[in-house]
C-alpha positions as CSV (number, residue, x, y, z in Angstrom):
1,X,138.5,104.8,75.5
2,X,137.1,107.0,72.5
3,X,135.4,106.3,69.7
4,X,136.5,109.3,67.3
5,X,139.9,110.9,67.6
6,X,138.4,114.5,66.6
7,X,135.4,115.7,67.3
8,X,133.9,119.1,65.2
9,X,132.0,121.4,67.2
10,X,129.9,123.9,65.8
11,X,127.9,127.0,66.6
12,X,124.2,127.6,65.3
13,X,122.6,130.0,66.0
14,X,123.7,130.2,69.5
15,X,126.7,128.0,71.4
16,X,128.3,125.4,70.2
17,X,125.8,122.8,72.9
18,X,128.3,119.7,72.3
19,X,131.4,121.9,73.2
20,X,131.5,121.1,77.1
21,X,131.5,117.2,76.7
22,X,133.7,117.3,73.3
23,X,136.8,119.1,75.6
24,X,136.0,116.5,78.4
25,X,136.1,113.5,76.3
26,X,139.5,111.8,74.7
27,X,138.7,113.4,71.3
28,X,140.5,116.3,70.3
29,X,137.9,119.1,69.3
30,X,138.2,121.4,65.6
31,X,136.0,124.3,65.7
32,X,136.1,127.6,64.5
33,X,137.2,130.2,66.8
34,X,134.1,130.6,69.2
35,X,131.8,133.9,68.7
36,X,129.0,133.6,71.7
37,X,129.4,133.5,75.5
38,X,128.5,131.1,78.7
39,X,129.3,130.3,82.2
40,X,132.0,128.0,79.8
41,X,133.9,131.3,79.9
42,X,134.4,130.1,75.3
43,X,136.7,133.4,75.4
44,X,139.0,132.4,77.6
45,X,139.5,129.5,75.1
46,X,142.8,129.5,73.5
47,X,143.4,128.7,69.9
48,X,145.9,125.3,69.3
49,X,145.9,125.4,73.4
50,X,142.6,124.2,74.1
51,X,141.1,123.1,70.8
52,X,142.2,122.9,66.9
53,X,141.2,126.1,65.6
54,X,139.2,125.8,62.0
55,X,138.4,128.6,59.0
56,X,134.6,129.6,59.2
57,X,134.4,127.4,56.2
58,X,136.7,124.3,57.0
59,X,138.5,125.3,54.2
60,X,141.1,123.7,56.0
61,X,139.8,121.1,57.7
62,X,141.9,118.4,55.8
63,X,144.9,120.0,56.1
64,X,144.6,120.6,60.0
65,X,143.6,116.8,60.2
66,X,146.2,115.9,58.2
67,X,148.6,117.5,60.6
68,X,147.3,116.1,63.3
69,X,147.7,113.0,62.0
70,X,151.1,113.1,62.0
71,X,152.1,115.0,65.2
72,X,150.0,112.7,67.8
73,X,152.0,114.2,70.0
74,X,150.7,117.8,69.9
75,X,147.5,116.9,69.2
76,X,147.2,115.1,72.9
77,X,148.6,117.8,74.6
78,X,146.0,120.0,73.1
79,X,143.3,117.1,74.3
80,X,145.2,117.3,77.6
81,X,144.4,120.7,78.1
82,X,141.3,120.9,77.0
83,X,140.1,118.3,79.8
84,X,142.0,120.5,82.3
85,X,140.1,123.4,81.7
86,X,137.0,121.5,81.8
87,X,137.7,120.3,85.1
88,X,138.1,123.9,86.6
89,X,134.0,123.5,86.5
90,X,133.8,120.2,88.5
91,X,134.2,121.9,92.1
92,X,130.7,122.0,93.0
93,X,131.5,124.5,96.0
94,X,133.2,126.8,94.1
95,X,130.6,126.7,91.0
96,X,128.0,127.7,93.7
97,X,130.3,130.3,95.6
98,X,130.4,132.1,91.5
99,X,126.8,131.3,91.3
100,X,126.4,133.3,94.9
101,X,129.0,136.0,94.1
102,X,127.1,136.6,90.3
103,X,123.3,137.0,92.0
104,X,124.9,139.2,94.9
105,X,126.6,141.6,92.0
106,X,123.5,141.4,90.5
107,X,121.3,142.7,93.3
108,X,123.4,145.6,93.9
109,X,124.1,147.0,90.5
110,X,119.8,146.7,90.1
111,X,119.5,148.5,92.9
112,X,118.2,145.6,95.7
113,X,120.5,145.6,98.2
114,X,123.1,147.5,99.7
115,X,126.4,146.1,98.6
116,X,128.6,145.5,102.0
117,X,132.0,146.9,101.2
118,X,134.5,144.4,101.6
119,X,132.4,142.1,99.5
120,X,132.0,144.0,96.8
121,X,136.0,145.2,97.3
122,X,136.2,141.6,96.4
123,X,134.0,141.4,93.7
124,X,135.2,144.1,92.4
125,X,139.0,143.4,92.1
């Protein structure tokens, strides 16, 4: 069930901090393009895949609603795959495993530990 069928999400000055719940609800997010990066991974967001892309200045905000308000279609597709992307951060084991790999990258590259070489072969690529 959902309240609101679109949902605006907005940067400040930093993240957008509603953006994670907006693409796991049933509403269909409209932001402009994102300009800051978290664990969310916002860059690997795609435009009119993941969310409706808006001008800086919603300039076209009616017009993209508008749209949307005749293609339902296209518009749950994009909600579809918004709430798949979210759920590539529900698998608490591998969150941790990144959360592992990110500290042990860290230690090496600051000099801490020795990096073993088939680990960081993996980390590496």
């Amino acid at each position: 069930q959902r309240r609101c069928r679109y949902i605006i999400s907005l940067e400040g000055n930093d993240v957008a901090t509603n953006l994670k719940w907006v693409m796991s609800s049933n509403s269909l997010c409209l932001m402009p393009p994102p300009t800051y990066e978290t664990w969310f991974a916002e860059s690997e967001l795609v435009a009119g895949v993941h969310y409706v892309p808006l001008e800086p200045d919603f300039t076209d905000l009616a017009e993209r609603v508008q749209y949307l308000e005749l293609h339902p279609t296209e518009a749950e597709r994009i909600v579809a795959a918004a709430n798949a992307y979210c759920r590539k951060f529900a698998d608490k084991r591998a969150e941790q495993a990144i959360c592992l790999l990110v500290l042990y990258k860290y230690f090496v590259l600051s000099g801490q530990i020795e990096p073993d070489p088939e680990v960081w072969r993996f980390i590496s690529g």
